[in-house]
TIKOLLO-770056 format. One record per residue (C-alpha): residue number from 0; x, y, z. Coordinates in steps of 0.2 Angstrom, whole numbers, plus 5000, padded with zeros to 4 digits. Layout:
NUM  X  Y  Z
...
This chain:
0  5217  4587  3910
1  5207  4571  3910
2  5211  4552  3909
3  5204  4552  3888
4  5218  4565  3886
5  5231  4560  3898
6  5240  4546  3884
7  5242  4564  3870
8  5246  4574  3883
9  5262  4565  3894
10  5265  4553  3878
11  5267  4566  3866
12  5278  4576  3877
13  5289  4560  3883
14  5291  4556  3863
15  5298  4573  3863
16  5315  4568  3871
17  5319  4554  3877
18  5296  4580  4039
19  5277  4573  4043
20  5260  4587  4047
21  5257  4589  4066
22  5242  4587  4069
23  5240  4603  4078
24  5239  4618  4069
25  5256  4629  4072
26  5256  4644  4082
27  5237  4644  4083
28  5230  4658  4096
29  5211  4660  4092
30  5199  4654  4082
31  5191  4666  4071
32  5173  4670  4074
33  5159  4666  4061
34  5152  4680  4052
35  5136  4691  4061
36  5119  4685  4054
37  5113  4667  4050
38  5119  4664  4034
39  5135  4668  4028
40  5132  4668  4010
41  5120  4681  4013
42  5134  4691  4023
43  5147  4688  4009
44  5137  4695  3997
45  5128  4712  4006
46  5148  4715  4010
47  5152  4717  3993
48  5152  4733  3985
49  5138  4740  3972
50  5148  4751  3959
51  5142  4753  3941
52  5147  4741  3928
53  5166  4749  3923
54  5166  4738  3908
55  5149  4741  3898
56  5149  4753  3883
57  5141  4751  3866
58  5155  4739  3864
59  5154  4727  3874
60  5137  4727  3879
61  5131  4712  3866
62  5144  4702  3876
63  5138  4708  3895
64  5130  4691  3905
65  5115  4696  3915
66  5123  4692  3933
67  5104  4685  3938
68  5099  4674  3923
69  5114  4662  3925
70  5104  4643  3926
71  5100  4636  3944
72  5113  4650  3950
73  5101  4660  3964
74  5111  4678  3967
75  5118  4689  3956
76  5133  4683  3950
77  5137  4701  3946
78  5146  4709  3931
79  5153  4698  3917
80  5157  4697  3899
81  5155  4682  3886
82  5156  4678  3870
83  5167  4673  3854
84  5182  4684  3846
85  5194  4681  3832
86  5208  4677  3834
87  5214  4687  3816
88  5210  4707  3814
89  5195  4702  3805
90  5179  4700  3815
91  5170  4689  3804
92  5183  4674  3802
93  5177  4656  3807
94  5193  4656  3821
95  5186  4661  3837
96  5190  4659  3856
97  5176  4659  3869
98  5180  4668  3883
99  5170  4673  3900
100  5176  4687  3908
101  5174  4695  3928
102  5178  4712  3933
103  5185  4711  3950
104  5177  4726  3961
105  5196  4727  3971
106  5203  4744  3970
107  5220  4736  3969
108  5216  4728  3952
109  5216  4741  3944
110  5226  4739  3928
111  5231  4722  3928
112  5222  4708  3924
113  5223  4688  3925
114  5221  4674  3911
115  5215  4657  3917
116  5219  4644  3904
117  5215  4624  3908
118  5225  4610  3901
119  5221  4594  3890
120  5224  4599  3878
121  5209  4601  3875
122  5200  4604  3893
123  5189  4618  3894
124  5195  4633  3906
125  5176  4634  3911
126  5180  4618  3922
127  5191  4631  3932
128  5179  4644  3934
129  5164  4634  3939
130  5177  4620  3951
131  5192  4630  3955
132  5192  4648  3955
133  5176  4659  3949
134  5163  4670  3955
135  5152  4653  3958
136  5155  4635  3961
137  5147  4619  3956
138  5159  4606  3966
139  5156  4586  3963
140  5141  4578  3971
141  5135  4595  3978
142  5116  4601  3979
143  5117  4617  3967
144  5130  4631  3963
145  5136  4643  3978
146  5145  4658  3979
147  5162  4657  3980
148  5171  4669  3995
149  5187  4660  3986
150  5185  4667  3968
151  5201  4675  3961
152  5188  4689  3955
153  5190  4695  3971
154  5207  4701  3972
155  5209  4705  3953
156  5201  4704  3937
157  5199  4687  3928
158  5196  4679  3912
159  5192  4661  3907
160  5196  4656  3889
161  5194  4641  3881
162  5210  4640  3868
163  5216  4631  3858
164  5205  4631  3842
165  5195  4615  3843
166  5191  4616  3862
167  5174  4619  3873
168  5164  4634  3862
169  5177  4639  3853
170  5175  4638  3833
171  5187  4635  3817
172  5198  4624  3807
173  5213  4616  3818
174  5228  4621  3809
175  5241  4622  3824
176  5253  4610  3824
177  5265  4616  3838
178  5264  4629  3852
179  5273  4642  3844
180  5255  4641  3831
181  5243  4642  3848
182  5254  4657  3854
183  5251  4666  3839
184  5235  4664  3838
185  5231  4667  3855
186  5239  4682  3854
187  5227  4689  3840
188  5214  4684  3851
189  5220  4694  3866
190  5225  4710  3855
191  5206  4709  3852
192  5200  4707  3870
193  5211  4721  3876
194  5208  4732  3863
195  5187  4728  3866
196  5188  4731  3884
197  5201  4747  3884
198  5214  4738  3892
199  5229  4745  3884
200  5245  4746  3895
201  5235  4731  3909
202  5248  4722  3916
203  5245  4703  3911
204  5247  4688  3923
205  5246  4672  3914
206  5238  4656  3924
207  5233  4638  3921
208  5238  4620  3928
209  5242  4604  3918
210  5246  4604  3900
211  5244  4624  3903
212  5261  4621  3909
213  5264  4622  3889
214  5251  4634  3884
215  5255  4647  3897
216  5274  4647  3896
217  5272  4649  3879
218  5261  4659  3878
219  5271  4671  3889
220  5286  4669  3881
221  5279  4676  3866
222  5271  4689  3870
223  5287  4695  3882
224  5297  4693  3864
225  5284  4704  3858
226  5291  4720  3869
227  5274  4727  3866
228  5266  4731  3882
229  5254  4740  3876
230  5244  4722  3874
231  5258  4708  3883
232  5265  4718  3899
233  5268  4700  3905
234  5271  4703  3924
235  5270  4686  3930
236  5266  4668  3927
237  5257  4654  3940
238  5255  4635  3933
239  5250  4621  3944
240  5254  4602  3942
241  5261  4607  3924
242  5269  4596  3912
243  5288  4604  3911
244  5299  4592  3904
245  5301  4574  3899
246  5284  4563  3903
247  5294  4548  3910
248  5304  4559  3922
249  5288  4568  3929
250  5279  4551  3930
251  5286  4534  3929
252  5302  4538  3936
253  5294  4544  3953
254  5278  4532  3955
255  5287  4521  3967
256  5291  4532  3979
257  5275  4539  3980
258  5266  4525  3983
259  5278  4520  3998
260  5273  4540  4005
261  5254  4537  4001
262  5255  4519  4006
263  5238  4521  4016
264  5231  4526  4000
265  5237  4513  3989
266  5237  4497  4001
267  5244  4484  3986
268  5248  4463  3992
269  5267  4461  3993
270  5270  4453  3979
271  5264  4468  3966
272  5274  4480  3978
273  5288  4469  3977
274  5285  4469  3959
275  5286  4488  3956
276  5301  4491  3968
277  5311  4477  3960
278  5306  4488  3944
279  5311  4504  3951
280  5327  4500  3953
281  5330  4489  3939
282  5326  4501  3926
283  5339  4516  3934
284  5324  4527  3941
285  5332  4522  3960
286  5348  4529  3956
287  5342  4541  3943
288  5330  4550  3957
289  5346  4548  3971
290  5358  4558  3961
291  5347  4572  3951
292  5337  4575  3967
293  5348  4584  3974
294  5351  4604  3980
295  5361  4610  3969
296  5360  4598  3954
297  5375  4590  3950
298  5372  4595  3932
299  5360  4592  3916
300  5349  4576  3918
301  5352  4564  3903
302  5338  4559  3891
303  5325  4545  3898
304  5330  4531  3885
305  5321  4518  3895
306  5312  4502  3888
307  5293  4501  3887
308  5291  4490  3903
309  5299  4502  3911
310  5291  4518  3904
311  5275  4509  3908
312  5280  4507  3928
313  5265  4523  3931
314  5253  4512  3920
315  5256  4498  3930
316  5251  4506  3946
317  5236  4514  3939
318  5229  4499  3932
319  5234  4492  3951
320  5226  4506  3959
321  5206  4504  3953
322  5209  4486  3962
323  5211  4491  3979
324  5199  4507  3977
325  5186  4505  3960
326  5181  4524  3963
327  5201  4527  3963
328  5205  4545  3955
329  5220  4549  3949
330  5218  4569  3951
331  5216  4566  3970
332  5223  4549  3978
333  5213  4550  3994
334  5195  4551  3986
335  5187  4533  3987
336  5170  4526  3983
337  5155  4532  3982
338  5159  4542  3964
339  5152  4556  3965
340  5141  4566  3950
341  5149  4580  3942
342  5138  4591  3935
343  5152  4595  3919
344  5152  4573  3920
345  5169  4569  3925
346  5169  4567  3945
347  5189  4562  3944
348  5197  4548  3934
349  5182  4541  3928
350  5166  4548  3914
351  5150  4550  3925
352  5133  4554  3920
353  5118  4545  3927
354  5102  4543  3919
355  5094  4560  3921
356  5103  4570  3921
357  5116  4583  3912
358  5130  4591  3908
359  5129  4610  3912
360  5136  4620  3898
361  5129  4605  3885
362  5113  4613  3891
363  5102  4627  3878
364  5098  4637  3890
365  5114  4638  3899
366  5123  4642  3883
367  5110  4657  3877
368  5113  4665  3896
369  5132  4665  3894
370  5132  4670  3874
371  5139  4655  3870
372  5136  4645  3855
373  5122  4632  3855
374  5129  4615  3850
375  5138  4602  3858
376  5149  4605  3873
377  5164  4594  3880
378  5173  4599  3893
379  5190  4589  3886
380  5189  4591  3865
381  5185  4570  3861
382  5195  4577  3842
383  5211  4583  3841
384  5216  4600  3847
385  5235  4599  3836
386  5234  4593  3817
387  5235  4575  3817
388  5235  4574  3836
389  5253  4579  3841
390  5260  4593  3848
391  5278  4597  3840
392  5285  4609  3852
393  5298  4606  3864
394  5295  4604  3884
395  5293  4622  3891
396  5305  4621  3905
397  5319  4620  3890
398  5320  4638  3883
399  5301  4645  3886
400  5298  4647  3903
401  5315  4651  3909
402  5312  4664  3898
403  5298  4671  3906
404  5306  4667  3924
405  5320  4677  3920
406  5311  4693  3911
407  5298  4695  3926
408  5307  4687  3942
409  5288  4683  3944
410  5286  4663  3941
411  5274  4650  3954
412  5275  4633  3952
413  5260  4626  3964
414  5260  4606  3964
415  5248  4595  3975
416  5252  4581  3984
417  5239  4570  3981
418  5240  4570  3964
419  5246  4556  3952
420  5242  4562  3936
421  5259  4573  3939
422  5269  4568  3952
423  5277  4582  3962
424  5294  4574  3964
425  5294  4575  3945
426  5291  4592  3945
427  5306  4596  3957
428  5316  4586  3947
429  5310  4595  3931
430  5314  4612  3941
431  5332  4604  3945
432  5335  4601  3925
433  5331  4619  3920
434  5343  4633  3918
435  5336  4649  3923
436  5345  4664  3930
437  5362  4655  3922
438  5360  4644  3936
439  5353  4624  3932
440  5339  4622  3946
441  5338  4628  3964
442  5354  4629  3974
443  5344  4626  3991
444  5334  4612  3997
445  5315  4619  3999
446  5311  4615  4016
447  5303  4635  4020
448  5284  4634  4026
449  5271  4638  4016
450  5258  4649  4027
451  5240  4650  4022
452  5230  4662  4034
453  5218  4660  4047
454  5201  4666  4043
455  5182  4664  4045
456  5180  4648  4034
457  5194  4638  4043
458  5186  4636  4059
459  5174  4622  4061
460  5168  4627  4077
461  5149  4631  4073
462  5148  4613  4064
463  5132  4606  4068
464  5112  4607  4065
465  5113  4629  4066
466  5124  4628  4054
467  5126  4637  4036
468  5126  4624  4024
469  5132  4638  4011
470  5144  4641  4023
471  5149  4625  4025
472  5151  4621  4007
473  5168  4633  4004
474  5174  4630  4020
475  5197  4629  4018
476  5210  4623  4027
477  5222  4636  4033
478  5239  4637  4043
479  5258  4626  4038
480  5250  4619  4023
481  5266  4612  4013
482  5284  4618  4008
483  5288  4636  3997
484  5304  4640  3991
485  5310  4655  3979
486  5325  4657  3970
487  5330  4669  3955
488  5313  4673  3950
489  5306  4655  3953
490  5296  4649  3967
491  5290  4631  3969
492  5274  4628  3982
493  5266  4612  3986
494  5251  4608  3995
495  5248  4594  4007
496  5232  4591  4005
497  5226  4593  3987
498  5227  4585  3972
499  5228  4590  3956
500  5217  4605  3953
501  5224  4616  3969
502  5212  4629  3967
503  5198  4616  3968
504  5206  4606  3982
505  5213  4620  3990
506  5206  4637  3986
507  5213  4646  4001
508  5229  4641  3998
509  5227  4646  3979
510  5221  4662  3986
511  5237  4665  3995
512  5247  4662  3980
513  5238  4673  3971
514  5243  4687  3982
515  5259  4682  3980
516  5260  4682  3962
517  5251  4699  3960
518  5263  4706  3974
519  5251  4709  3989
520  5264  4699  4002
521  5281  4698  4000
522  5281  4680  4002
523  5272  4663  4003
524  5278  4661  4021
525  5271  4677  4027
526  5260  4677  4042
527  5249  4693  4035
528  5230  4691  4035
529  5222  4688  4018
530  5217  4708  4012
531  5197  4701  4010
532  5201  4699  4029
533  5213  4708  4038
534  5207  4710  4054
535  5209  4690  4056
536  5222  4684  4070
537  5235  4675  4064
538  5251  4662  4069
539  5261  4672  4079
540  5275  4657  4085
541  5289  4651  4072
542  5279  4642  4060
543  5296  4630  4057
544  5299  4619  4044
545  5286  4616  4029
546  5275  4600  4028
547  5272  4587  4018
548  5284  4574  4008
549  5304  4577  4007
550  5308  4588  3992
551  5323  4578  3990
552  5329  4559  3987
């Protein structure tokens, strides 16, 4: 989701209602040692396996991606599927989705497989494979693409697809009005991709972050009301930084006391602080915040009927914000100047494209190599996604997506810490307003660690004028990396250092909670290696509490 969408998408859905990190790493024992050869790209890619293409019949061949064609991509990107399909039984309507599709070569994936969708509404879910999760990466302000050792591909398989009607290559009229109208027809859409790719009976994990906190709970919750898992074997749900209940609540109602925790980040004079306290507590959101952030919640929250100053307290701070920091973003609060290019032209908060250049999938030769349509491509649709611009439905975390927690027992919230966009404190008290398991919210304050493992990109050890810059460029964190906490089917992660788009700030940690979600560890605080490498040595000490901001008042 970016800034020329973020008024419709948290607007629209408020008008629907009303412990510090140490610095030492825990437990630490050895670092781990850098792969044999001189460049570890090259070692990532002779380890993977060579097996035939298990996709690729008459069928699906006008849809198959030459893994070595892909535009300023130098390896083999390997096997992949792109292309349009309806989203109706009839091949030749004008409704289509684009999708891009990556077998993963795991044995373990066999039978399942994942859908990514990105936010807006309206943002392309291309933005996540080529900066979050996919087989390569083209990150801000960096040379050219490189493999990614972090793409979800990896441990199952994966497909991006840009949904709704109206958004990246896909093609139609907009006539969906609600989300109830993009379930259904995404749900034609993936009747037709399984039924291309003989994946009947697959189980289905759903995926996204932003306002895919509405597309993917409903589009969950509709395909588990379907009880056809012969096409919708829901088996689990992951959203990050999602928009789950009433806009103000997630945003405004939480601003100030993220800017006291971030105070390094956002350095404002004493007079505007004073200002924005004064405001805080004014307008209710101090007392609100003290008696609803609380393990367990002491019942139902009531609606947000607040003034317009007062909805307008995140505003405020943003405008603020680009004062003290003109490259300030809003997906990540620690990035400062310079602003970096972003090859799909938004490095952040702010729409960058300097004279030369361009914007990779607005680019004919990019679009002929992925099957795409030629034409105009935005990575956040500038016309409306929804008729007339709004989305009717409900929040999700009312009814949808405590439906899906409590038919799979299989729901990850993921939230960063640096971001502002969504602030994680609005999430938790989103979490402590929703009613799943006949319970409202969790019961027990999330204080658990969550564990990423150690592995061959977390060490920094070999830094210096030997080194791999390919290597270098998907280096991740690993160890205590924020709080996880599960209850009835529901599991709420945050990540200390990452904003936004946690795959893309944080792909190691996204790893992990993809394990999670597809049932490889039994929980996020587990000290197993990651399976792509399990001889790795890990914590062996109690890790402690998690890191990273109080999760209550």
């Amino acid at each position: 989701m970016h800034w020329s969408t973020l008024a419709s998408g948290l607007l629209s859905v408020a008008a629907l209602v009303e412990g510090r990190r140490s610095l030492q790493h825990v437990g630490r024992k050895a670092s781990i040692p850098t792969p044999a050869g001189d460049n570890y790209v090259s070692q990532y890619l002779a380890s993977r396996q060579t097996v035939e293409h298990k996709f690729l019949n008459d069928n699906t061949t006008k849809y198959a991606v030459n893994g070595t064609g892909i535009p300023d991509v130098d390896f083999d990107v390997g096997e992949s599927y792109a292309g349009l399909l309806s989203i109706t039984d009839d091949p030749d309507a004008a409704e289509k989705l684009y999708f891009w599709f990556f077998p993963s070569e795991n044995e373990k994936a066999d039978k399942e497989i994942l859908l990514w969708l990105n936010g807006g509404p309206g943002c392309s879910s291309l933005e996540g494979l080529i900066q979050e999760n996919g087989p390569f990466l083209w990150q801000y302000g960096t040379f050219k693409p490189v493999p990614n050792p972090w793409s979800w591909h990896r441990l199952t398989n994966i497909v991006y697809i840009e949904q709704p009607i109206g958004t990246g290559f896909s093609q139609g009229n907009v006539t969906a009005t609600n989300e109830e109208d993009v379930a259904k027809q995404f749900m034609g859409f993936w009747k037709n991709f399984i039924d291309l790719f003989s994946m009947q009976g697959y189980k289905v994990y759903i995926a996204g972050e932003s306002y895919a906190g509405m597309y993917c709970p409903y589009i969950g919750s509709a395909m588990l009301d379907a009880e056809d898992t012969t096409y919708f074997n829901v088996s689990g749900l992951m959203i990050y930084d999602p928009v789950l209940m009433d806009g103000n609540v997630q945003t405004s109602y939480v601003t100030v006391p993220f800017v006291d925790y971030h105070t390094n980040l956002l350095p404002f004079n004493d007079s505007f602080s004073a200002q924005i306290h004064e405001k805080h507590q004014s307008c209710g959101f101090e007392d609100f915040t003290a008696t609803y952030l609380q393990y367990p919640p002491p019942g139902p929250q009531p609606p947000s009927n607040v003034s317009d100053e007062c909805a307008n307290l995140w505003y405020d701070v943003y405008g603020a914000a680009f004062s003290v920091n003109p490259c300030f973003d809003v997906y990540q609060v620690a990035t400062t100047c310079p602003l970096l290019w972003d090859i799909l032209g938004f490095p952040g908060s702010l729409f960058y494209v300097p004279e030369g250049a361009d914007i990779y999938f607005n680019r004919t030769d990019v679009q002929k190599a992925i099957n795409a349509p030629v034409g105009t491509w935005e990575e956040c649709a500038s016309n409306n996604v929804f008729v007339d611009g709004q989305d009717t439905s409900d929040p999700s975390g009312y009814k949808v997506l405590p439906n899906v927690i409590d038919k799979t027992q299989n729901v990850i919230i993921g939230h960063g810490i640096l971001d502002m966009i969504l602030l994680a404190n609005g999430t938790l008290l989103s979490i402590q307003n929703m009613t799943f398991g006949g319970k409202l919210g969790f019961e027990k304050t999330p204080i658990e660690p969550f564990y990423v493992p150690y592995h061959s990109l977390s060490t920094a050890d070999t830094i210096g004028e030997e080194s791999d810059p390919q290597r270098l460029a998907t280096m991740a964190a690993a160890g205590v990396m924020g709080v996880a906490h599960t209850e009835r089917g529901l599991t709420y992660v945050s990540v200390d250092i990452s904003g936004h788009m946690v795959p893309q700030y944080a792909p190691s940690a996204a790893f992990r909670q993809l394990e999670f979600l597809l049932g490889r560890v039994s929980s996020l605080s587990d000290t197993t290696p990651f399976e792509t490498e399990p001889e790795a040595p890990q914590s062996t000490e109690p890790l402690g509490n998690g890191t990273g901001p109080a999760t209550f008042y």
